[in-house]
C-alpha positions, 0 to 999 in steps of 0.5 A: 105687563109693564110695571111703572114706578112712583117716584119713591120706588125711583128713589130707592132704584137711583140709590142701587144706581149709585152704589152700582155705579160707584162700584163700578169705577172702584172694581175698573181702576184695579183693571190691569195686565195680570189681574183676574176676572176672579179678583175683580168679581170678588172686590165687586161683591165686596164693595157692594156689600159695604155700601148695604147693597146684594149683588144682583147676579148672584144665584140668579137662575143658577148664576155663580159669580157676583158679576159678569165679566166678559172678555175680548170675544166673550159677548156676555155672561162670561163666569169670572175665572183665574186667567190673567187679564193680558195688554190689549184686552177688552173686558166688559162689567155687567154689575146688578145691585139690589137694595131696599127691594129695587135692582139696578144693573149697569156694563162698561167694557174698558181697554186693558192697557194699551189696545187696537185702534180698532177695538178702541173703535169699537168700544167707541161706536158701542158706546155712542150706541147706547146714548143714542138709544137712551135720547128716545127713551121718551114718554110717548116713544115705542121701545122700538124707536130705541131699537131702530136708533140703535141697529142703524147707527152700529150697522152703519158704522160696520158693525153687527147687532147681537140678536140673541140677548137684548135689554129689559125692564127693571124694578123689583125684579131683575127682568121685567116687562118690556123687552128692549131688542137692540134692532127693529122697526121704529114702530114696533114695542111697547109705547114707553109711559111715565114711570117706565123704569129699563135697562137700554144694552147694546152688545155689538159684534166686531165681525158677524152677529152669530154667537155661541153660547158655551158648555157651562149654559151661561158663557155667550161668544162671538161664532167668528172669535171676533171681539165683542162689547156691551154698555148699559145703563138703567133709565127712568122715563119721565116727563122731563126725559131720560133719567140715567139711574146707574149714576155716582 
């Protein structure tokens, strides 16, 4: 069942946005060879704490870390370590933040100094990906008109949708009702109301779509050892549009 949301419950869910998002900018500046996922993670829980924020991540279903922090052919879900971050790295953070009983969660993969071309072109058609997918958030719109928006425009640019993993409702809970899938047929998902509060996250492959998730249970990586990235923001559906949520 799909949850709709009032406009106070909106409110509280901007303002986790916020301190997300603010968070989010604060942790990125301190990305730079030599500094560890571990240390970053740790500044990201401080940081949310202070502004009377819960990071969102912690304990849930068993997950260790405050946030997740996915390097290079990590697709998601990568557990923050003490490997240094090297030049030419692509790192994404994925942040939840829980205040006042309503959850956010945003993702953003930066470059690590100076990268390839063609992990700057991934990022780049990555992230146009989810704009594109945030435009069809409307009242009216099926789940999958993002979807199909999403898959056609990464096949077309050569790249591959992950399958495994898609977005997802948000409000009180984490992961609500609906599913979000990065592919599909416009035609297919739920019809998206007033008041529909989720997150829209494509994690698009380098080479093939097939990823492996490791020992740890948590750990997703791409099969090929090709690079990966991931960006979200979560939405409110209204009559006027898509409002971005996980914004300063």
């Amino acid at each position: 069942m799909i949850i709709l949301k009032r406009e106070s419950e909106i409110a509280k869910m901007r303002e986790s946005g916020r301190i997300l998002a603010w968070t989010l900018r604060m942790v990125s500046e301190e990305i730079k060879p030599g500094v560890t996922p571990e240390q970053l993670d740790q500044l990201a829980d401080r940081l949310i704490r202070e502004k009377g924020g819960v990071p969102s991540f912690l304990n849930y279903r068993g997950y260790p870390a405050a946030t997740c922090i996915s390097v290079n052919n990590v697709v998601i879900h990568g557990i923050p370590d003490d490997t240094p971050l090297k030049e030419g790295d692509i790192i994404d953070l994925d942040f939840g933040v829980y205040k006042d009983g309503f959850h956010a969660d945003s993702a953003w993969t930066f470059p690590v100094g100076k990268i390839s071309k063609n992990a700057e072109r991934l990022l780049s058609i990555t992230e146009e990906a989810m704009w594109q997918g945030i435009a069809k958030a409307k009242v009216g719109s099926k789940v999958g008109e993002i979807s199909n928006t999403v898959q056609k425009y990464v096949e077309s640019n050569g790249y591959s949708v992950v399958r495994e993993l898609v977005g997802h409702g948000i409000g009180k809970n984490l992961h609500e009702e609906p599913s979000v899938p990065n592919f599909g047929k416009p035609s297919s998902g739920a019809i998206l109301r007033e008041g529909t509060t989720i997150c829209i996250e494509p994690m698009v492959n380098e080479g093939t779509l097939d990823v492996v998730t490791l020992e740890d249970g948590w750990t997703m990586v791409t099969k090929d050892g090709k690079l990966s990235a991931h960006f979200e923001h979560t939405v409110a559906v209204t009559r006027g549009g898509p409002e971005i949520l996980t914004v300063e």
